[in-house]
Each structure stands twice: as structure tokens, then as C-alpha cells.
C-alpha positions as CSV (number, residue, x, y, z in Angstrom):
1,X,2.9,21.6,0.4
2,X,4.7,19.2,2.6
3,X,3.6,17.5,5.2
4,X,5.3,19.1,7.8
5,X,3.7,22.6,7.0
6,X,-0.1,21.2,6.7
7,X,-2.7,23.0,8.8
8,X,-5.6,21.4,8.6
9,X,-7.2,24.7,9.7
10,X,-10.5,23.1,11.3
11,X,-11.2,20.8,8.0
12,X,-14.0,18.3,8.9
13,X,-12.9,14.9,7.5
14,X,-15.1,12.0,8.0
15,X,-12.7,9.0,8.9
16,X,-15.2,5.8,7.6
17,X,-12.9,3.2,8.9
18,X,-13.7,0.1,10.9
19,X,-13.7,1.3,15.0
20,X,-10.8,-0.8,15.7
21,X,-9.0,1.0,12.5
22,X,-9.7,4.5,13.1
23,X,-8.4,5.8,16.0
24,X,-4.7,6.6,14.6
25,X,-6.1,8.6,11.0
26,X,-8.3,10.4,13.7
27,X,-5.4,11.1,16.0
28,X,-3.2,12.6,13.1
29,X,-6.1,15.0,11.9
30,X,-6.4,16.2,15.4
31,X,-3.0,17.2,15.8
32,X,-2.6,18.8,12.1
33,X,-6.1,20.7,13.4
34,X,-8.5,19.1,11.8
35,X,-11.5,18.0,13.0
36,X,-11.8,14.4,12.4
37,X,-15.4,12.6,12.3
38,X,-15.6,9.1,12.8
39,X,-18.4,7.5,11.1
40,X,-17.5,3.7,10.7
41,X,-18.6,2.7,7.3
42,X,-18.0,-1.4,7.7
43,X,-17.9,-3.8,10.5
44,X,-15.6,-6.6,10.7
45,X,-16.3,-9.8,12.9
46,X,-15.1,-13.5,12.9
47,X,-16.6,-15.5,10.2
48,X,-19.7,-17.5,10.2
49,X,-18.5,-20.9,9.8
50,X,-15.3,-21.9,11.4
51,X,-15.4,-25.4,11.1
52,X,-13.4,-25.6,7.8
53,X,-11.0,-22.6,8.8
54,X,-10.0,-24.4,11.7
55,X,-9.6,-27.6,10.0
56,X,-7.2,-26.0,7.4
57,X,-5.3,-23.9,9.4
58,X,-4.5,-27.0,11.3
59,X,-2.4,-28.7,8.6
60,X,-0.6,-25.1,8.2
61,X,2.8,-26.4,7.7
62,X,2.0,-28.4,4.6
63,X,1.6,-24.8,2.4
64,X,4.8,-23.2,1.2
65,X,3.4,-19.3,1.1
66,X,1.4,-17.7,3.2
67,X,-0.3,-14.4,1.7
68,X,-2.1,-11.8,3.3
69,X,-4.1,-9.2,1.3
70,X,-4.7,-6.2,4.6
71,X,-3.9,-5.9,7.9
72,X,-7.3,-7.5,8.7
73,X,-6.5,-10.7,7.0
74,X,-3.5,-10.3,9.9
75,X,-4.9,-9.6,12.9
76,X,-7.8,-12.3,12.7
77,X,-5.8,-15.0,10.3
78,X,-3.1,-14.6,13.2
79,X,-6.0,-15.2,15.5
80,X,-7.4,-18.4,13.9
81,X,-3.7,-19.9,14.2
82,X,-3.3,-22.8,16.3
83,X,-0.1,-21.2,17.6
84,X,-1.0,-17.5,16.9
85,X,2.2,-17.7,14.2
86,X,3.1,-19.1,11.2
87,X,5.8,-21.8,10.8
88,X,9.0,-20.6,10.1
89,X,9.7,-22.2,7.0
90,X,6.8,-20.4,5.5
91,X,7.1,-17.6,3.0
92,X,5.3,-14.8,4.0
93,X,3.5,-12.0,1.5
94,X,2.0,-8.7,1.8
95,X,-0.2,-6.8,-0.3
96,X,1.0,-3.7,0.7
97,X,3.5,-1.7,3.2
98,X,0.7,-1.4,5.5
99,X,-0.1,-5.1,5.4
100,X,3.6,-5.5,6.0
101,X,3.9,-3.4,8.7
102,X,1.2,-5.6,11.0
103,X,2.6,-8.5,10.5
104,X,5.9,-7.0,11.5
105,X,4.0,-5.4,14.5
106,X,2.8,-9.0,14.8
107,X,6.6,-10.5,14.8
108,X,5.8,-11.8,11.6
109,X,8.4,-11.0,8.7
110,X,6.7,-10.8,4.7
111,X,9.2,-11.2,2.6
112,X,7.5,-10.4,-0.3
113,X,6.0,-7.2,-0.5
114,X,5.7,-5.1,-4.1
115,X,7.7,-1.8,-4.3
116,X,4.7,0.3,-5.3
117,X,1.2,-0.2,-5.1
118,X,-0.7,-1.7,-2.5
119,X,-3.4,-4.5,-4.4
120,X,-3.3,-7.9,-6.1
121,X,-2.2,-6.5,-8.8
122,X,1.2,-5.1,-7.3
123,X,1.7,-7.5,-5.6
124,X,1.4,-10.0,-8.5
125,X,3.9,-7.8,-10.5
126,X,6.5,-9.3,-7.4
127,X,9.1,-11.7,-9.2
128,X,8.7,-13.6,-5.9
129,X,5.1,-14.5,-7.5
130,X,6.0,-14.9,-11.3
131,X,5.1,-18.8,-12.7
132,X,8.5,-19.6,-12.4
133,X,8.8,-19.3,-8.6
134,X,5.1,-20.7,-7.8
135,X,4.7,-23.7,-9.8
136,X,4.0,-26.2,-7.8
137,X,4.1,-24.2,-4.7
138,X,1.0,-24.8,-2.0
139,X,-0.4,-21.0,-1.2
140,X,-2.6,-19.9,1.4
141,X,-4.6,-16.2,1.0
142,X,-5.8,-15.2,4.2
143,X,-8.4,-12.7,3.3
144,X,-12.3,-11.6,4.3
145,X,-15.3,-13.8,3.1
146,X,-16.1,-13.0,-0.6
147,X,-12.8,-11.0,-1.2
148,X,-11.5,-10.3,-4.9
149,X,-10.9,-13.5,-7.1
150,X,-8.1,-11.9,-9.0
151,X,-5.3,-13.4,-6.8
152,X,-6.1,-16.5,-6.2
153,X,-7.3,-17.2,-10.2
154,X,-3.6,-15.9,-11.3
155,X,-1.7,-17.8,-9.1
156,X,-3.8,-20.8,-9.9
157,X,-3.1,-20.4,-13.4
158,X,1.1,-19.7,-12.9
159,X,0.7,-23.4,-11.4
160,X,0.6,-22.9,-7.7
161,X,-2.2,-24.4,-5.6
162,X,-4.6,-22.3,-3.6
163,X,-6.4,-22.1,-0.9
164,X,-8.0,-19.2,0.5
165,X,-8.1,-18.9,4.7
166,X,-11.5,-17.0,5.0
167,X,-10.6,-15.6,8.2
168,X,-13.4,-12.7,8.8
169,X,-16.4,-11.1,7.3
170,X,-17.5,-7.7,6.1
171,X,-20.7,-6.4,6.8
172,X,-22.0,-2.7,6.9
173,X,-23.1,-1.4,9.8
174,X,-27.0,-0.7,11.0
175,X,-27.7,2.6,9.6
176,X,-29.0,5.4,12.5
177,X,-31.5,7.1,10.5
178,X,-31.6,10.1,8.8
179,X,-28.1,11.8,8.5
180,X,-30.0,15.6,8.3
181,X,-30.4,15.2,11.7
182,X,-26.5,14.6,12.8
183,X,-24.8,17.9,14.0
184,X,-21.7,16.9,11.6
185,X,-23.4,16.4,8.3
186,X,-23.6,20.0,7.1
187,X,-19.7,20.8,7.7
188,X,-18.3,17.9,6.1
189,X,-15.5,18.9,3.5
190,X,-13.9,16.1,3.3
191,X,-14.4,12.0,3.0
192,X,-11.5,9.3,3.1
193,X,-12.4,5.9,2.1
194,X,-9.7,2.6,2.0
195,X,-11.9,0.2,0.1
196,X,-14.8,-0.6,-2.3
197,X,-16.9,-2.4,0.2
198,X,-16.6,1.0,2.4
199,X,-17.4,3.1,-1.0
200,X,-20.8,0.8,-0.9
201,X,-21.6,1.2,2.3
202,X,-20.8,4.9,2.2
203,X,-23.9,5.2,-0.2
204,X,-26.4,3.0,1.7
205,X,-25.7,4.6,5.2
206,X,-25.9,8.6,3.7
207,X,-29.3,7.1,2.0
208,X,-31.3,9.3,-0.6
209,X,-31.4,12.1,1.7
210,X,-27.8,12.8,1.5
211,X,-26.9,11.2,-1.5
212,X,-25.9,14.0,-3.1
213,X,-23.3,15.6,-0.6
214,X,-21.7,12.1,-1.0
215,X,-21.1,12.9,-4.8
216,X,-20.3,16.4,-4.0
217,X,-18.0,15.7,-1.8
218,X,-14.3,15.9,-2.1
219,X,-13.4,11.9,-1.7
220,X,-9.7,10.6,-0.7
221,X,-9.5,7.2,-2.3
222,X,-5.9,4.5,-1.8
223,X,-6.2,3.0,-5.3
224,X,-6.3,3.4,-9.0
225,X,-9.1,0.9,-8.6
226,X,-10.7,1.9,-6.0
227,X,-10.8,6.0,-8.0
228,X,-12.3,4.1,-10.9
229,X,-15.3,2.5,-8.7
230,X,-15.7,5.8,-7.1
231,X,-16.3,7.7,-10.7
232,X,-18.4,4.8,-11.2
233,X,-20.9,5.5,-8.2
234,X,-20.7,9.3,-9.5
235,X,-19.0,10.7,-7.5
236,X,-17.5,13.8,-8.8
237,X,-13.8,14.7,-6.9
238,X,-11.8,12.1,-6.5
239,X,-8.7,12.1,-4.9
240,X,-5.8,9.5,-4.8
241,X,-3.7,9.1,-1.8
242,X,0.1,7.1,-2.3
243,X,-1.0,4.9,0.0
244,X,-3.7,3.3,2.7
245,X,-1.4,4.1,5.7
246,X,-3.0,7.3,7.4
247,X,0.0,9.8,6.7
248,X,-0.5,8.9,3.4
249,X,-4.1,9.1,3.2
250,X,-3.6,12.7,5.4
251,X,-0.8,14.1,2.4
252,X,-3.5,13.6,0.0
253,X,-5.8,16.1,2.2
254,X,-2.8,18.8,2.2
255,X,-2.5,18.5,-1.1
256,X,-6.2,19.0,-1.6
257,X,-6.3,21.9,0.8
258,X,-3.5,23.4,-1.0
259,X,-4.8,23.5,-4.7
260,X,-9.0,23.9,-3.6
């Protein structure tokens, strides 16, 4: 099925994305006729000490790379700049197409991005990140609090030297009680989920009363990883989208409709 012909047909797909996130996956349900549910599974906010960030960024111009690992890491590392930009000397990397595409929304250029994938991993497969072309090299990650070691660790030992630019926090939002009682919670047929700490939270917030559902569930996950953390949990139909972008992460819900 392509994407053109989806019909969502009324298909209740909880969107757990961050409130600032959500509003376009939400929009694109509604117009295939879906019916989108936003239930915002993690919170973002500005990080809990500053002091250091700030210091760092302000000596910016002294790192060769610049790498951003989500669009988060670009909105608030963006933020936390003394100028809002990066110098212009600066090579710029992307996790992902999605990352790309808000830093170019940003007027920010990454001219590293990997051809497939959207992790660490893809983008370490980049020649633009091989041994050879970051000995040496200074590199900034701009990332959340506590994010994946993976990237930094293999640059550091391909020679380059890294410093991570901690430039927001995670956190998982208050849950409101007992789910039973929402007017949404016995329609759901569908969940989409764009990262591990979401997955988590996911589990916390639907409690032991509606643990279950979660596993029953069909679940739209962006990454190999991500699938195999999801079948870790127990969760029972999981579904890979091409991408975290939402037309991506909507494709996958055609597709589902169209072989259920």
C-alpha cells in the first residue's frame, strides 16, 4: 500500500511523543483519518546544572566537529550557544535525516549525515567519522543527560577527543492515575514510540493495570535497537518504521493496516 492510498479508517494511534514534538505525527493521522491520541510519554527540560555547559560552550570555536545525536540535542544545544550558532569553520554531524533536517530548519548545514539508519551506529559507519579522518580531531556531542556511551567511546578510541555538551534532561512525566478510567484506553490499536527512554516510560505510566494491553498492543518502533528492547520488555508485535520522521513512522501504520 502506498502512502498515498492509506486510510486510516478511524485507527486510534497513541502518539507518546514529547508535547512540543507531537503536534505534526498528530496532524498527519488526522488527515489520513485516524484518530490520533496524544499521551506524552517523556518530558524534556533544560538541564540541572548549567554552570559547566555554559563554560564549555564558551570556548566553542576551539572543537573541530560538532555532533548532534536528535533534533532535541538541536533545538536546546542551539539554545545554550552564546550566539545561538555554531562557528562556521565547524563540521557539523547528524545522527539521522531527521536530526539533519532541524538543524537545516535551524540555518545550520550537517555535513555528515549516514545514508541509512538513523543511530550512533550509522552514523559511525560515515567515512567522515572513520580513525583516519578524526584522529586528533576535538568533537563535541550535544546530546540529553545520561545518553548512550557508544559514540563518544568509539570516537575516543579512533583518536579524536570528546566532550559531550549535556544540553537537556529526560524525565517521564507524573503519571494521572489509573488509565481504566481514560475514555481512550479501550480503543487503542495502535502505539508509536521513537525511543528506549519512551518504551520505559510507556510501561511505568500504563502501570500493572494495563500492562498487558501494552504487550498486546501492536507497537511502531524507529530502530533495530529500539525493536530488540521492545521484545525485551515483552512486548509481542513489533513493528519497524524506515525512519523517526512522522511520514515514516505513519507508512509503517499502512503497512500494518494493510497485512492485519
Amino acid at each position: 500500500m502506498g502512502f498515498s492510498d492509506c486510510n486510516l479508517a478511524g485507527v486510534a494511534v497513541l502518539v507518546t511523543r514529547a508535547a512540543h514534538q507531537a503536534q505534526g505525527l498528530c496532524n498527519l493521522i488526522g488527515e489520513l483519518r485516524g484518530r490520533p491520541i496524544h499521551f506524552p510519554a517523556i518530558e524534556i527540560s533544560a538541564p540541572a546544572q548549567t554552570e559547566q555547559l555554559h563554560e564549555l560552550l564558551a570556548h566553542i570555536e576551539t572543537f573541530d566537529m560538532a555532533v548532534f545525536v536528535s533534533a532535541n540535542a538541536v533545538k536546546w544545544g542551539l539554545n545554550c550557544l552564546p550566539e545561538g550558532r555554531l562557528p562556521e569553520r565547524m563540521k557539523i554531524a547528524a545522527v539521522g535525516l531527521a536530526t539533519a533536517q532541524a538543524l537545516a530548519e535551524s540555518g545550520q548545514l550537517a555535513s555528515v549525515v549516514p545514508e541509512q539508519g538513523c543511530d550512533s551506529e550509522a552514523l559511525l559507519a560515515a567515512a567522515e567519522m572513520s580513525a583516519q579522518a578524526v584522529a586528533g580531531k576535538r568533537v563535541l556531542i550535544f546530546r540529553g543527560q545520561g545518553g548512550r556511551a557508544l559514540l563518544g567511546d568509539t570516537l575516543t578510541r579512533r583518536g579524536a577527543l570528546v566532550d559531550y555538551a549535556e544540553v537537556y534532561r529526560r524525565s517521564c512525566p507524573q503519571p494521572t492515575g489509573d488509565l481504566s478510567q481514560t475514555s481512550w484506553i479501550g480503543d487503542l490499536d495502535v502505539i508509536t514510540a521513537t525511543s528506549n527512554s519512551i518504551l520505559d516510560n510507556l510501561f511505568l505510566l500504563f502501570g500493572e493495570t494495563q500492562g498487558e494491553r501494552l504487550l498486546e498492543t501492536p507497537l511502531i518502533v524507529i530502530s533495530e535497537r529500539m525493536r530488540e528492547h521492545a521484545h525485551g520488555l515483552g512486548c509481542r508485535h513489533v513493528i519497524l518504521a524506515t525512519g523517526p520522521d512522522d511520514r515514516s513512522i505513519v507508512a509503517a501504520i499502512c503497512r500494518w493496516i494493510a497485512h492485519r
